[in-house]
Each structure stands twice: as C-alpha cells, then as structure tokens.
C-alpha positions as CSV (number, residue, x, y, z in Angstrom):
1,X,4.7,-14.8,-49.3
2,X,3.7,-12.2,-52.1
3,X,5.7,-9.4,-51.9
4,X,3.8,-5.5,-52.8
5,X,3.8,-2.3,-52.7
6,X,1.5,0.3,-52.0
7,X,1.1,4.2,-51.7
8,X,-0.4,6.3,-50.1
9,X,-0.4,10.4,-50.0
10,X,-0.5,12.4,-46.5
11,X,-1.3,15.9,-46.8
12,X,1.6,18.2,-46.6
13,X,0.2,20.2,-43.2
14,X,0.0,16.6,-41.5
15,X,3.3,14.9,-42.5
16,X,6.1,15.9,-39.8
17,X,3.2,15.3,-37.2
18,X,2.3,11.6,-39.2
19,X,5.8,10.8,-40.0
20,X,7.3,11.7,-36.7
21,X,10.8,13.6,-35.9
22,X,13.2,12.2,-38.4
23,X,10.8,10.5,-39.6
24,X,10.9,8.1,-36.4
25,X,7.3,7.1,-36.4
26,X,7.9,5.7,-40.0
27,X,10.6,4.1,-39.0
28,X,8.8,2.0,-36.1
29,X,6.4,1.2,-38.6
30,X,9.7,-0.3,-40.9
31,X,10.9,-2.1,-37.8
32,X,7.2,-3.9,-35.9
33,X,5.7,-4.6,-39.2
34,X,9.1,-5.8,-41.4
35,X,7.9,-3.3,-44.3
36,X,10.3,-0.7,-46.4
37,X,8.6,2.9,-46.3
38,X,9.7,5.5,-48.9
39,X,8.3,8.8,-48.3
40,X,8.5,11.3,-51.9
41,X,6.6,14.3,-51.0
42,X,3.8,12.9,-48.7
43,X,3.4,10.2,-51.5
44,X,4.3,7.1,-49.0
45,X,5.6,4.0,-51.1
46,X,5.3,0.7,-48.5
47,X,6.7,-2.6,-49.7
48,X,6.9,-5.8,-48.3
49,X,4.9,-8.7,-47.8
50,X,1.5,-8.1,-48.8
51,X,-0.3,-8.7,-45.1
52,X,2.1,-6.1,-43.6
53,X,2.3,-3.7,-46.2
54,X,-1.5,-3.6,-45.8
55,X,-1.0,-3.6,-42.1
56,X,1.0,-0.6,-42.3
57,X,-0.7,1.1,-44.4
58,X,-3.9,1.1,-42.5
59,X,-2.1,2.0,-39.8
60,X,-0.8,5.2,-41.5
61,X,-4.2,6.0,-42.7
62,X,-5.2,5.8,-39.0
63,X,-2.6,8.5,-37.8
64,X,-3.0,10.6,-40.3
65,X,-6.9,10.9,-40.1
66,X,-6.1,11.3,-36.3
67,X,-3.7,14.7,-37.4
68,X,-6.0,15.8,-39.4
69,X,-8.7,15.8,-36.5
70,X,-5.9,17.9,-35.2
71,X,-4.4,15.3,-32.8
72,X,-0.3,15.2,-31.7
73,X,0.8,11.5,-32.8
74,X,3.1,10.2,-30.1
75,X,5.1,7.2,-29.8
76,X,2.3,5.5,-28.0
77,X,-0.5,6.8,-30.8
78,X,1.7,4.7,-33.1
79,X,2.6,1.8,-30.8
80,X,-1.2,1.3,-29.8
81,X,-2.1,1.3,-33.7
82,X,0.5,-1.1,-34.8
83,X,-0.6,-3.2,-31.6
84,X,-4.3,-3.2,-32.8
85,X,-3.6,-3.5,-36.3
86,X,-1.8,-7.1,-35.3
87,X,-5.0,-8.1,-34.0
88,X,-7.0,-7.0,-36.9
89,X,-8.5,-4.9,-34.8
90,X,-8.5,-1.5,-37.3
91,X,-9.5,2.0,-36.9
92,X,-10.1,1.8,-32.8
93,X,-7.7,5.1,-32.3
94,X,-10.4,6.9,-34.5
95,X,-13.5,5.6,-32.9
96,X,-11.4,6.3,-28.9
97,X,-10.7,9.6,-30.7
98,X,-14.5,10.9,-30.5
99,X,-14.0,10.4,-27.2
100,X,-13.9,13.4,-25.5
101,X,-14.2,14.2,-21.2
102,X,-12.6,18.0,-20.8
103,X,-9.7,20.1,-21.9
104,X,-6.5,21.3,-19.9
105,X,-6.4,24.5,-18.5
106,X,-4.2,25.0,-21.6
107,X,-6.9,23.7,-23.8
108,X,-5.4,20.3,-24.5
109,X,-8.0,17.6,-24.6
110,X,-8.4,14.8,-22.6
111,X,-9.4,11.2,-23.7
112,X,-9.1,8.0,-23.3
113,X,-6.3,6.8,-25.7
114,X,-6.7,2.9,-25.3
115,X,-9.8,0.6,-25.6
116,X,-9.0,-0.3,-22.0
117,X,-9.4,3.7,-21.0
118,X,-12.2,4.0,-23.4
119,X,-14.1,1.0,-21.0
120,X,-13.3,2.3,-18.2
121,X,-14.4,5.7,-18.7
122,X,-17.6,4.1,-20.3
123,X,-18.4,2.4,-16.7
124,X,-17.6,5.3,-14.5
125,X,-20.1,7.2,-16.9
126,X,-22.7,4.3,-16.0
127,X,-21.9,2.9,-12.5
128,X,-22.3,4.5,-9.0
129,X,-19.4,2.5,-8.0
130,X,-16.7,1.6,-10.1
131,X,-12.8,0.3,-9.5
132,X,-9.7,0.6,-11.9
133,X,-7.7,-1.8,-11.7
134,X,-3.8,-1.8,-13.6
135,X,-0.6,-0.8,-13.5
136,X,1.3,2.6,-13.2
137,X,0.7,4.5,-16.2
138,X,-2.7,3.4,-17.2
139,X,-4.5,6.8,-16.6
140,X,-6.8,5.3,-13.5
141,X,-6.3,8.1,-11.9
142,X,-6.2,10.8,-14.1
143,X,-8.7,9.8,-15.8
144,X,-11.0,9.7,-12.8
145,X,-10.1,13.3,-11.9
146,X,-11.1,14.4,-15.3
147,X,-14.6,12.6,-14.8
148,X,-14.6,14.1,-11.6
149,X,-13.9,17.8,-12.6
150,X,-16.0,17.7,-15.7
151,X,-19.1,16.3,-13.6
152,X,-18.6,19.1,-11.1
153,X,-18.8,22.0,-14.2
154,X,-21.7,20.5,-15.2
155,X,-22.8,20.9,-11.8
156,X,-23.7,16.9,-11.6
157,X,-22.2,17.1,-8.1
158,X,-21.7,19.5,-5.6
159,X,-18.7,18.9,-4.7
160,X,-15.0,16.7,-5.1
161,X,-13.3,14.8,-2.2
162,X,-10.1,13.5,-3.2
163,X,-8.7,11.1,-0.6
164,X,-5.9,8.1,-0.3
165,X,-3.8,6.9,2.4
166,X,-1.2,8.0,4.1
167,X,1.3,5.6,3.9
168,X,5.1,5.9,2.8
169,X,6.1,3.9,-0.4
170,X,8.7,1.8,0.8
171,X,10.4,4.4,3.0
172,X,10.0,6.4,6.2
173,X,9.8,9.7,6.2
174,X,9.9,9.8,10.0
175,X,8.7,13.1,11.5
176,X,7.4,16.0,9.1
177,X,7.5,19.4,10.6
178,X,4.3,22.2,10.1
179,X,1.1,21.8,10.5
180,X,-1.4,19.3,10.0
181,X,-1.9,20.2,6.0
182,X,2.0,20.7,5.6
183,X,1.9,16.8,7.0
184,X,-0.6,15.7,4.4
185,X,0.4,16.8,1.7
186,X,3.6,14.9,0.4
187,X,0.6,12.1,0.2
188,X,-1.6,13.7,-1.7
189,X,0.7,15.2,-4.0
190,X,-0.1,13.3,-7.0
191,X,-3.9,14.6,-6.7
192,X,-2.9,18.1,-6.9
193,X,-0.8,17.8,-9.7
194,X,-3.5,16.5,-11.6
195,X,-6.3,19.3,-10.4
196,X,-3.4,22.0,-11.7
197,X,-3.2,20.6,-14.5
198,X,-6.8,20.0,-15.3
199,X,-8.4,22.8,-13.5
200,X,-6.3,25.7,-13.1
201,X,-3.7,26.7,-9.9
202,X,-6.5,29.6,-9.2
203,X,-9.8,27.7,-9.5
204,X,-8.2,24.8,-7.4
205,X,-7.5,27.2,-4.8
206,X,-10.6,29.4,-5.1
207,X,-12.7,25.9,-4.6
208,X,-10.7,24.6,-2.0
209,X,-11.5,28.1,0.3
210,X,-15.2,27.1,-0.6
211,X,-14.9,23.6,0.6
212,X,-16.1,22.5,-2.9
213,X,-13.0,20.6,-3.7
214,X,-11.4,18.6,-0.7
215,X,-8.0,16.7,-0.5
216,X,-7.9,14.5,2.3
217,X,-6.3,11.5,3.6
218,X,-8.5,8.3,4.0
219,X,-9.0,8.6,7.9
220,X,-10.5,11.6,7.4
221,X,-13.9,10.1,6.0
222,X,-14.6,8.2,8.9
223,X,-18.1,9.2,10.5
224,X,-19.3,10.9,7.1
225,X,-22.2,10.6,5.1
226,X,-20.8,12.0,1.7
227,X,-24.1,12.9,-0.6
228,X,-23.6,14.7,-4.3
229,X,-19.9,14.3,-4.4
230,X,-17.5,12.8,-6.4
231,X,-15.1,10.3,-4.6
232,X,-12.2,9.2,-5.5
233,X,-10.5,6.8,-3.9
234,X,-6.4,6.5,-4.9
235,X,-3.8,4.2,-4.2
236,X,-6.3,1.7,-2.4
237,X,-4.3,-1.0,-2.4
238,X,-2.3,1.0,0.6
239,X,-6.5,0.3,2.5
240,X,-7.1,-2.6,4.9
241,X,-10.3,-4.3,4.7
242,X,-11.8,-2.5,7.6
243,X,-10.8,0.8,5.8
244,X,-12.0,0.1,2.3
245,X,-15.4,-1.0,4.1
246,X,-15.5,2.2,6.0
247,X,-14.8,4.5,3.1
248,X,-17.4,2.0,0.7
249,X,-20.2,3.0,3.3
250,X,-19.9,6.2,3.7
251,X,-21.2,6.9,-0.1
252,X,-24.8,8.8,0.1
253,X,-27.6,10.1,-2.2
254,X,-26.5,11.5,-5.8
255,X,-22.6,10.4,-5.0
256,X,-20.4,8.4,-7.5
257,X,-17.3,6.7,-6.6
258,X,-13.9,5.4,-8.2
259,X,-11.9,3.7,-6.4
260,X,-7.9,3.3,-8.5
261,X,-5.0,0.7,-6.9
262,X,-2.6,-1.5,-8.5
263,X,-2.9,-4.8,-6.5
264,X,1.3,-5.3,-7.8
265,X,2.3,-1.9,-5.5
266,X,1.3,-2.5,-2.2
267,X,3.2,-0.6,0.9
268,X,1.4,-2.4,3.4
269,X,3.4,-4.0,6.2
270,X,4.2,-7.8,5.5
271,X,1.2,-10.1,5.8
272,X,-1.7,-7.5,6.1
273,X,-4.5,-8.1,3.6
274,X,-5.0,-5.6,1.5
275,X,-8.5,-4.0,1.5
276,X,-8.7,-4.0,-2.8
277,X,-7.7,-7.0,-2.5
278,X,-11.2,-8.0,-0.4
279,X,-13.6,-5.8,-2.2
280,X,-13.1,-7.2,-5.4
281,X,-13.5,-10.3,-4.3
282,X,-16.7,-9.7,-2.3
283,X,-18.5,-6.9,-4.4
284,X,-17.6,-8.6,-7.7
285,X,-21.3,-8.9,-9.5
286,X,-23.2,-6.5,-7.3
287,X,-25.4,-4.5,-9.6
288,X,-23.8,-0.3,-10.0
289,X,-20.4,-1.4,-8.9
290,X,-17.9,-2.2,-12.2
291,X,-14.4,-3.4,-11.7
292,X,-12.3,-2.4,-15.0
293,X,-8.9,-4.6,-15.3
294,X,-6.8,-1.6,-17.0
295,X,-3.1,-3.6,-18.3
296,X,0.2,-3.1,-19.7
297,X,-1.4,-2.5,-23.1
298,X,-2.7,0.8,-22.0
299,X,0.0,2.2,-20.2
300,X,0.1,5.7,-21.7
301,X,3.2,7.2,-20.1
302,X,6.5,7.0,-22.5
303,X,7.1,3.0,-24.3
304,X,9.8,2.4,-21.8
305,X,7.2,2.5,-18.9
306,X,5.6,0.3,-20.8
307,X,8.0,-2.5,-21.3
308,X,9.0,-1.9,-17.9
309,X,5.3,-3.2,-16.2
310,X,5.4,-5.8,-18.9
311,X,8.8,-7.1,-17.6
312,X,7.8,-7.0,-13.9
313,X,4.9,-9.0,-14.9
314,X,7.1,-11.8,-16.2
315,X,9.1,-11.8,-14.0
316,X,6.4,-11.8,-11.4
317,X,4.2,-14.6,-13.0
318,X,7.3,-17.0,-13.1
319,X,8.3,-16.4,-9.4
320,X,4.6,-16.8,-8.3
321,X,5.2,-20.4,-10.4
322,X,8.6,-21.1,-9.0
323,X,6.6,-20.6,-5.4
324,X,3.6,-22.7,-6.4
325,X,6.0,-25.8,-7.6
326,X,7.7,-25.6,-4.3
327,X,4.9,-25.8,-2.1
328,X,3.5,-28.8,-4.0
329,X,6.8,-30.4,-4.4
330,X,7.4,-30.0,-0.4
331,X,3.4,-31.8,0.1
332,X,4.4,-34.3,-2.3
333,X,7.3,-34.7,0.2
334,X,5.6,-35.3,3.1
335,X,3.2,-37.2,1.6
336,X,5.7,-39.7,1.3
C-alpha cells in the first residue's frame, strides 16, 4: 500500500478537548486506524497508509468541528467516528450534532449521539406510538424522558405518566416497610433520576403536587383513559401480554407513547411470555406505531459497557445455535 502523510492544524482553544487527556483520543486514533499521529502545536502530522491516514484525518476534522460547536469529545464521540469512518460513512456526528431536544438543568444539551438515537428520536417526533428496542446503555429511556419533558414545556401535553413494572431484577426484596410510595419507589428509581437530572429536584416536585407529572407502577393504569399525556412505558419486557395490551389501550386523544425494553433482560418467571415480546410481533406494520431496533453500536454509556453487550451477544447467539443443533440432531434421532 502507498504510504503518506498528511496535516492538519486544530485551533489552539480546541486541542486538549480534540486531542483528549494525554493526548488519549489521538492515541485511539494511532491504535483502530494503524496510523502515526505527531501533534507540533495543533499542526497534526498523520502517516501511514494512505486510506487510513485519510480515515483519520477526516475523523479529526469531525471532532474538532464538533469542539468548536462547543461540544465535550468523549471516548464514545471518538469511537462512534472511527466506527463510521470504517464504513465510509463521514461526517454523521456533525449532522446528529444539529440535533438538539432540551438542555440539563445545568444547561448541558441533550442529543442523540448515534444514528440509531438520531432515528429513534426522529419516530417518536412522528408516531403516536413508538417502541425502542436495544440494549442497556442505548439512551431508550432517557431519551424518551427528554421527548417527554420538552413536549410538556411546550405545552404539547398536559401532563407526563411515567410507569414500569414492579418486578425485582433477579432478586427478592421480600417485604418493604412504609407506605405505599416508600414501596414503589425502589422501582421507579431509574425515572426519577432522569427527571432530576433533566428537569430540576424542585420543578419535579412542584409538578408532582400538581399531578402534572406521575410516577407509577404499571398496575396502576388499569381502568384509565390517558388523553394529552406523554407515556412512557420502561422496562416492558418485565409486562405479560395481557399487561402490555392493557396499558396499549388505555392511550386516548392527543396522547403519545414510548414504550423502551431490552428483550435480552427479562425478570419474568421461567416460561411466561413476555408482553414486548407479543406486541412487536402483532403490531409490527400498523400505521403511527414505529419499532426502532437501537444496538450495541449506540450504547453511549463508557466503551467497556459497550464491549460488554457486544460480548453477551456472542455469546448468546452461539448458545442459541448450540440449542438449535441439538434439537435437530435429537429429531434426526428419532427419525431414525
């Protein structure tokens, strides 16, 4: 192969945020795309072989346009644009970038950081109904609560209603003293933690006394007509079938719904059908209802969540083999 060099400058303001601590972002850049990066001043020198070195460099331009737009570059900014950049697929982080649903109560903004989130976020923007599907880490939920809160500023809906079964993941808890809330609540943790973050300790609370916001488990919808709210559905692969059709038909005038499960982390007792499970299957192709397949490719929690779901997928598709070779192996045995 033809071996070149290129360079390229980085302003001075954007380099420790480009470059990384210790310059570690260049140096994933050295190891995924097999270049040599020498940095002299924010004038970058990348050599190597000449479909890499462009590679890299395009990637570079990328993260530094994104600092400049004053964005953080993180370990997954630089991962995702390498990733892309493989499959020739340039400047998506820029055009994900202009993407923008709310800021933090801290101001930080929130976006969809994948073309994965981007698609989802597009679907929940155009369906009544729609259902993110993926792994932990994928912002399903997040995201959704950020759609949520930003809908019910703009005073799209009148109201939130956050709800998700109450089932224990993996363990009992056995008996929880206090009242009814204080038994709720270790369930619906997650949800809070995501309205204090994106709305505020005091505005939570101050909506909550209204009944504008509501944080409920999934029994509590049955018998309710829910119109001009915004519903979110978590952890649904925890529902049965009978539940995920309750909750489905309770949905009423000027509602929207999202409905967020990973099909791979079910806590549902041995051999009961999961109710995500059913409704994609049966809703699949209904017009207003959009089923988004989020994967390990836009896990957006720290890399080592993300290899992790990738290696529970391999190892997951190659014992669902090893099971599908022994069931035909014992047919073939009784065939004979």
């Amino acid at each position: 192969m033809e071996i070149i060099s290129e360079i390229i400058s980085v302003p001075v303001k954007d380099q420790q945020n480009v470059f990384g601590q210790f310059d570690g972002h260049l140096k994933r850049l050295e190891r995924q795309l097999h270049v040599d990066i020498v940095d002299r001043n924010g004038e970058v020198k990348i050599s190597g072989d000449a479909p890499f070195v462009k590679k890299a460099k395009a990637v570079l331009q990328e993260l530094a346009e994104l600092s400049m737009r004053g964005n953080v570059i993180q370990e997954q900014n630089v991962d995702y644009a390498i990733a892309m950049s493989m499959e020739e697929n340039q400047e998506v982080l820029l055009e994900i970038d202009k993407e923008l649903i709310c800021h933090t109560v801290t101001g930080k903004p929130i976006k969809p950081k994948t073309l994965g989130q981007k698609e989802y976020v597009d679907a929940i923007r155009g369906n009544m109904v729609v259902f993110g599907l993926g792994p932990a880490g994928t912002g399903k939920t997040y995201l959704a609560m950020a759609m949520a809160i930003t809908a019910f500023k703009n005073q799209e809906v009148e109201r939130i209603i956050l709800t998700r079964p109450a089932i224990e993941a993996g363990e009992k808890l056995g008996f929880l003293p206090g009242d009814l809330q204080s038994k709720v609540d270790p369930y619906l943790r997650p949800l809070y933690d995501a309205l204090y973050q994106i709305m505020g300790a005091e505005s939570f609370a101050r909506n909550m006394e209204k009944g504008a916001i509501e944080v409920a488990p999934l029994a509590y919808m049955r018998g309710r007509t829910l119109d001009n709210a915004y519903i979110i559905l978590d952890e649904a692969q925890n529902t049965t079938p009978a539940q995920m059709k309750m909750f489905l038909t309770r949905i009423g005038f000027g509602s929207k719904v999202v409905v967020t499960g990973d099909a791979s982390q079910k806590d549902l007792a041995p051999g009961t059908q999961s109710g995500l499970d059913v409704a994609v299957r049966v809703l699949k192709g209904i017009e207003g209802i959009a089923l988004c397949n989020l994967s390990s490719k836009d896990v957006v929690r720290h890399p080592l969540v993300q290899k992790i779901v990738q290696a529970y997928e391999k190892y997951e598709s190659k014992e669902q083999s090893s099971e599908r070779r022994k069931v035909r192996n014992a047919g073939y045995g009784k065939r004979r």
